[in-house]
N, C-alpha and C positions, 0 to 999 in steps of 0.2 A: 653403628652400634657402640662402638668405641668409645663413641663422643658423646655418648648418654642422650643423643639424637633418635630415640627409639622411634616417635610416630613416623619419623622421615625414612626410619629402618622397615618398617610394616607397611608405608607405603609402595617401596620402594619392590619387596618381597609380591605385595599385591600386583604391581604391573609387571612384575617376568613373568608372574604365573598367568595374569591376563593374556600377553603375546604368545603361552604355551611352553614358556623357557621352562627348563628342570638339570637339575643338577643336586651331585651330596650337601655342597655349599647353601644352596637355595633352600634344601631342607632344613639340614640342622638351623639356617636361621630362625625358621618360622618356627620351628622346633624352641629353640633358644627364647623369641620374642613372645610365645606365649608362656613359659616357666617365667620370661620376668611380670609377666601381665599377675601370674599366680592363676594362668587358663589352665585346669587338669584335665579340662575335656578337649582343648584345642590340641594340648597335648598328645594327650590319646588320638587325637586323629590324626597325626602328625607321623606317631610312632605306628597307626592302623595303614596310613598310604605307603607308608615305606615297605611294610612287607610284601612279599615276593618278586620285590625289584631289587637292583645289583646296590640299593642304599642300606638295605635291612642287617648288613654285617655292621654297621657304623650302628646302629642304634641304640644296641645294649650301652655302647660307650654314653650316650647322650644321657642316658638315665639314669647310668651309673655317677656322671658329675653330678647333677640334680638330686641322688641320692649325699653323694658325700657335702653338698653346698646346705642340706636340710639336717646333717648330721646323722644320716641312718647310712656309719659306716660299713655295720653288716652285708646291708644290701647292696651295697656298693660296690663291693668284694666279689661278692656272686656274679654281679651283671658285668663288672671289667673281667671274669674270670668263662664268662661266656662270652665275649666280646673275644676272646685271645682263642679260644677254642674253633668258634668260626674262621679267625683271619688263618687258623693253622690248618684248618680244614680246607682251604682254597690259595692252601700255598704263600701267603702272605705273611711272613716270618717277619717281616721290621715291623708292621703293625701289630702283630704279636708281642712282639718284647716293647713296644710304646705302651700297646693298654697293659701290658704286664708291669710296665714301671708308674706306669698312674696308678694304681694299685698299691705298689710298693710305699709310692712316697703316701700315699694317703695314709697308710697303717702308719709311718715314720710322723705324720705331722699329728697322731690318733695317742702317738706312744707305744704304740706295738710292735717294739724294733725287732723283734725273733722275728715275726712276720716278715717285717718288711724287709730285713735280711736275706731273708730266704728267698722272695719273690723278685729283688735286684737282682741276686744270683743267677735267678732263672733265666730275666729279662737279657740282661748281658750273654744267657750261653742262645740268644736264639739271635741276636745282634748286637754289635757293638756299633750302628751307626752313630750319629751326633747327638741327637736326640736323647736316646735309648742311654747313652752315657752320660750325657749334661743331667740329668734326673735320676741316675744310677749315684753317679754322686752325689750329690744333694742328698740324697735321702740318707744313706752313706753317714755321711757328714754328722746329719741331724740324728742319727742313730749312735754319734760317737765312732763311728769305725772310722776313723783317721786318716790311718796307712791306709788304707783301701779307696778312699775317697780323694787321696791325695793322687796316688795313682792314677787314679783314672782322670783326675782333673790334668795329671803330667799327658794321660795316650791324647786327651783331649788337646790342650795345647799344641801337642806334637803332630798330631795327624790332620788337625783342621784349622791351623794359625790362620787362615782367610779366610774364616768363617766367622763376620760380624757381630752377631748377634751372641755365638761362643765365648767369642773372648774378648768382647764388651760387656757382655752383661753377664751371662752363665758362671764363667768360672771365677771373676768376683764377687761373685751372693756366694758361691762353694765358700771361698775363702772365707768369706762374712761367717759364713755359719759354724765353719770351723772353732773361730777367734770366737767365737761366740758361745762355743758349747767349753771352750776352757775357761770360759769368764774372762775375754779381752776385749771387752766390750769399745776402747777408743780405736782397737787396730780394729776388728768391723767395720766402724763406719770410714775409716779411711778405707779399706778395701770399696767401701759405699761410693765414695765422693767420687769416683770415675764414670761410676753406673748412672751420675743423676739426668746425665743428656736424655735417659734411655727409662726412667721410670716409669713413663705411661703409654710406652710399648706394649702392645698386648703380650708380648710373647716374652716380658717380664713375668705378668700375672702376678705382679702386684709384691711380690718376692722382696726385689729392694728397700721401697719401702715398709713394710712387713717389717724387716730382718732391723730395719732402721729404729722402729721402733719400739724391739726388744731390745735392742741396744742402748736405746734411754733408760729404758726402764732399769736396766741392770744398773744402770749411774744412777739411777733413781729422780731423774728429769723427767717428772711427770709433764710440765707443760711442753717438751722437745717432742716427747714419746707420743700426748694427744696428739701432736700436728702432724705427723706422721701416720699415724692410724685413721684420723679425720679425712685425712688426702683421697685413702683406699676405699671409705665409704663416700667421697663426693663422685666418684670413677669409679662406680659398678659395673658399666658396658666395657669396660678394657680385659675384665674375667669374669663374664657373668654368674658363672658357674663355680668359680675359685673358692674354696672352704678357706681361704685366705680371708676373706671378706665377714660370714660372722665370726670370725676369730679374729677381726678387726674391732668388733665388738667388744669382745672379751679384755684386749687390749686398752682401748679407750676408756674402759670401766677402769682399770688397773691406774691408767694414768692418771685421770681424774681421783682417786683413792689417795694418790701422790701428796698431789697437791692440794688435798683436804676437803675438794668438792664432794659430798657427797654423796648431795641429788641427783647431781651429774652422773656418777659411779654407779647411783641405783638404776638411772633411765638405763646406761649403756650395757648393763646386766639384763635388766628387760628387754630388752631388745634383741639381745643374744637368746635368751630365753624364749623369745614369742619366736624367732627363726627355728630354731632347735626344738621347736614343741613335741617330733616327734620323736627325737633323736637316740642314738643307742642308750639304754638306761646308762651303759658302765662304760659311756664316753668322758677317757680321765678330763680333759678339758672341761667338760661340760661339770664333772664332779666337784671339778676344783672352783669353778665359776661359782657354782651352788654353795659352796662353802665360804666362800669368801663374801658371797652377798649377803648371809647368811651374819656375817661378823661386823660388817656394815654399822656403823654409830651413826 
């Protein structure tokens, strides 16, 4: 899936479930490969087989990315906040503070930093594992809490220095976003240039690049900024579900804006637009997207 290799992905799902194979993995695929098909009934049956098997605590989560990837962050809120209520209900506290911090960063990447303040806080008093932290800060970060994010990127390096993925990729996007929310836009992407082995890692999500190409933008290098955002929409299957991705969109209209293409600007707003059809009316992103296409020559 990763590899944007879907039919060899659904083939693949068809024959474990042929031989009888089951697992959470095998679900949420099939789960995954029909939201990319845009199947709402495969869907539905998907989230319909899972119930009253030991998979149906994971499920909220899956609709809840699905919700945040279509823009309906409201819903999104609800179903990671019933996701966190089950894993606490069967004792499962790290996966409580994970869906409690997907949550968090989503209100943080929405602009609803009181929220997502509040719900960091939570997520960290119910674990401080790796996870639960790498994305406590980030959000953190993208919220402007500083000291806060900085800390935690410090218990981060301190407690898990060999743990690859931490402190190759995690806690340099931290930094990026930092440098970023003070307007240091060249220390970003040098915080970036160590990350680029690692950018289509799924367990990036897209983040790097992302962060890479706010970082043009604030230089105001629209054609730097499109090839960066371009990247994240050729490599859908690496976060299928990542609200990174039409907000790649959003991006790519910007860049294009830049550098004077217009019709360019207009399609990559439509686009953002036809994903986001249903999306929270008072989605600031979304507002500003409308405004901005809005003032389009």
């Amino acid at each position: 899936m990763a590899l944007n290799r879907f039919a060899e992905a659904r083939t693949l799902v068809d024959e474990a479930r042929a031989r009888e194979l089951d697992s959470i993995g095998l679900r949420r695929a099939a789960y995954t490969l029909a939201f990319l098909d845009n199947d709402s009934s495969a869907m539905a049956r998907e989230l319909k087989a899972a119930r009253g098997t030991t998979t149906e605590m994971w499920t909220s989560s899956w609709e809840a990315r699905t919700s945040l990837f279509a823009g309906r962050f409201e819903a999104a809120h609800e179903l990671f906040q019933r996701s966190v209520q089950d894993a606490l209900r069967d004792n499962f506290r790290e996966l409580g503070a994970q869906w409690t911090m997907e949550d968090a960063e989503a209100h943080a990447i929405a602009g609803q930093c009181a929220e997502a303040r509040r719900e960091a806080a939570a997520g960290i008093e119910l674990s401080r594992d790796n996870f639960t932290l790498e994305r406590a800060a980030r959000t953190l970060a993208l919220c402007d809490a500083g000291n806060q994010a900085s800390a935690l990127a410090h218990e981060l390096a301190s407690r898990f220095s060999n743990a690859a993925l931490t402190t190759r990729i995690q806690l340099p996007v931290t930094d990026a976003v930092l440098a970023l929310r003070r307007g240091e836009s060249a220390r970003a992407l040098e915080s970036l240039d160590a990350v680029a082995p690692y950018d289509h890692a799924p367990s990036s999500e897209f983040w790097p690049t992302y962060l890479r190409g706010l970082a043009y933008l604030q230089l105001k290098d629209g054609h730097a900024a499109g090839v960066q955002f371009e990247d994240i929409l050729s490599h859908r299957g690496e976060a299928p579900t990542s609200p990174l991705y039409p907000l790649a969109h959003l991006g790519a209209a910007r860049a294009a804006a830049l550098t004077g293409n217009v019709s360019q600007a207009r399609m990559s707003y439509e686009r953002l637009f036809s994903l986001w059809n249903g999306a929270d009316s008072t989605l600031q992103p979304l507002k500003e997207a409308r405004f901005e296409y809005a003032r389009l020559q």
